[in-house]
C-alpha angles and dihedrals in degrees: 000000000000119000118248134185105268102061088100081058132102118218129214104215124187109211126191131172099228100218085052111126142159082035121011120231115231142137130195117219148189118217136156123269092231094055117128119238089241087060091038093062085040079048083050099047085047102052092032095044102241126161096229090240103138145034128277146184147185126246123190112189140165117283123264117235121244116306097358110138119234124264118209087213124050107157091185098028100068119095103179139002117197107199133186089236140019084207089117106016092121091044086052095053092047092056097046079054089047102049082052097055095043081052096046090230124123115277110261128244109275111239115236103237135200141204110255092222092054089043120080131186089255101063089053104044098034090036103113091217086060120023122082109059087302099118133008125218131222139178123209122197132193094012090218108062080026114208116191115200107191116213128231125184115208103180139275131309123235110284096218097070096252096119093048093052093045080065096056091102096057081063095276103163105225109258089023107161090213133011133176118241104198142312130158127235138084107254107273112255106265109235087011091133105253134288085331103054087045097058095050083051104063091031083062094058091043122125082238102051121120117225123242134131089280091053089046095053102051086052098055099046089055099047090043117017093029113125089216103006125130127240080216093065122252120285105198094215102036116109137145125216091183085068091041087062093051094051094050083038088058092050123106114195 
């Protein structure tokens, strides 16, 4: 894609993941404007501690009205997908023909799609068909449980450094190309089932929590097979930013 001006820039991105509750899982980072969309999902399993076992893939669509949910599917809604490879792209468009002719309704639009290393986060969010409130972005990991993280930008930050050094104490190296600022939420389970299987996950290391074999087995899965669990148990509402910023600190885009 085509350079724009802002790719000496550094973003501040809000990211959520959308099913988070009690509490809601986001983080706020910092990232250069001229990062490609491939760095930028290594930059998301980093800050969300994720364990990088399953595929991904951005979505930028337009954006809902006010107070309309969102909807995992929107054939006609959908203005770019930036996707790790092109392996299956026409495979992709022939499915999305053939569900609407099973189900008798027009074909879709197909969505134009891009490769996430040639796409970087410039030519999405200072690109005029998209910024201002025009599209939203979303990322989606592990396409089976299927967590969604929408994507906010807030601005830019100050392009003389300041606003990077004023982070060292959250555990900001010096020189550090992105760094993350705040957020709230323990990392999601990897493999956990969803929403669902998160939520029992975390009921079944409640206070509150009954014991039971159930109970029992959940706990053990997430303290030994779990891709990211802990051996000390979850805490829904523990997390460090201090180790957020050394695992974006060890990446090397």
């Amino acid at each position: 894609m085509a350079a724009t001006p802002d790719e000496n820039d550094t973003y501040i991105l809000h990211v959520r993941m959308m099913e988070s509750v009690d509490p809601i899982i986001s983080r706020i980072l910092c990232v250069p404007a001229d990062l490609d969309f491939r760095s930028f999902h290594l930059v998301l399993q980093a800050a969300f501690g994720w364990a990088e076992a399953h595929l991904y893939h951005f979505t930028v669509s337009e954006s809902r009205a006010a107070g309309e949910p969102y909807q995992f599917f929107r054939p006609n809604k959908e203005l770019l997908s930036i996707q790790d490879s092109d392996d299956d792209w026409d495979e992709q468009d022939d499915m999305v023909v053939q569900m609407a002719l099973v189900t008798g309704r027009p074909p879709p639009r197909i969505t134009p799609k891009a490769l996430a290393s040639e796409c970087t986060l410039a030519s999405v969010f200072a690109n005029p068909q998209f910024a201002h409130g025009k599209a939203e972005v979303t990322y989606e990991y592990d396409f089976g449980d299927g967590w969604i993280h929408e994507i906010v930008c807030l601005g830019k930050a100050d392009a003389d450094g300041e606003f990077a050094r004023r982070e060292i104490g959250k555990g900001v190296a010096d020189g550090q190309w992105t760094w993350c600022i705040g957020g709230e939420g323990h990392p999601c389970a990897e493999d956990c089932g969803g929403s669902g299987g998160w939520k029992e996950l975390k009921q079944a290391f409640a206070d509150s929590a009954h014991g039971g074999e159930c109970v029992a087995e959940l706990r053990t899965w997430y303290r030994t097979y779990c891709l990211n669990g802990e051996r000390e148990g979850l805490n829904p509402r523990k997390w460090d930013i201090f180790e957020v910023n050394q695992r974006l600190a060890a990446l090397h885009c």
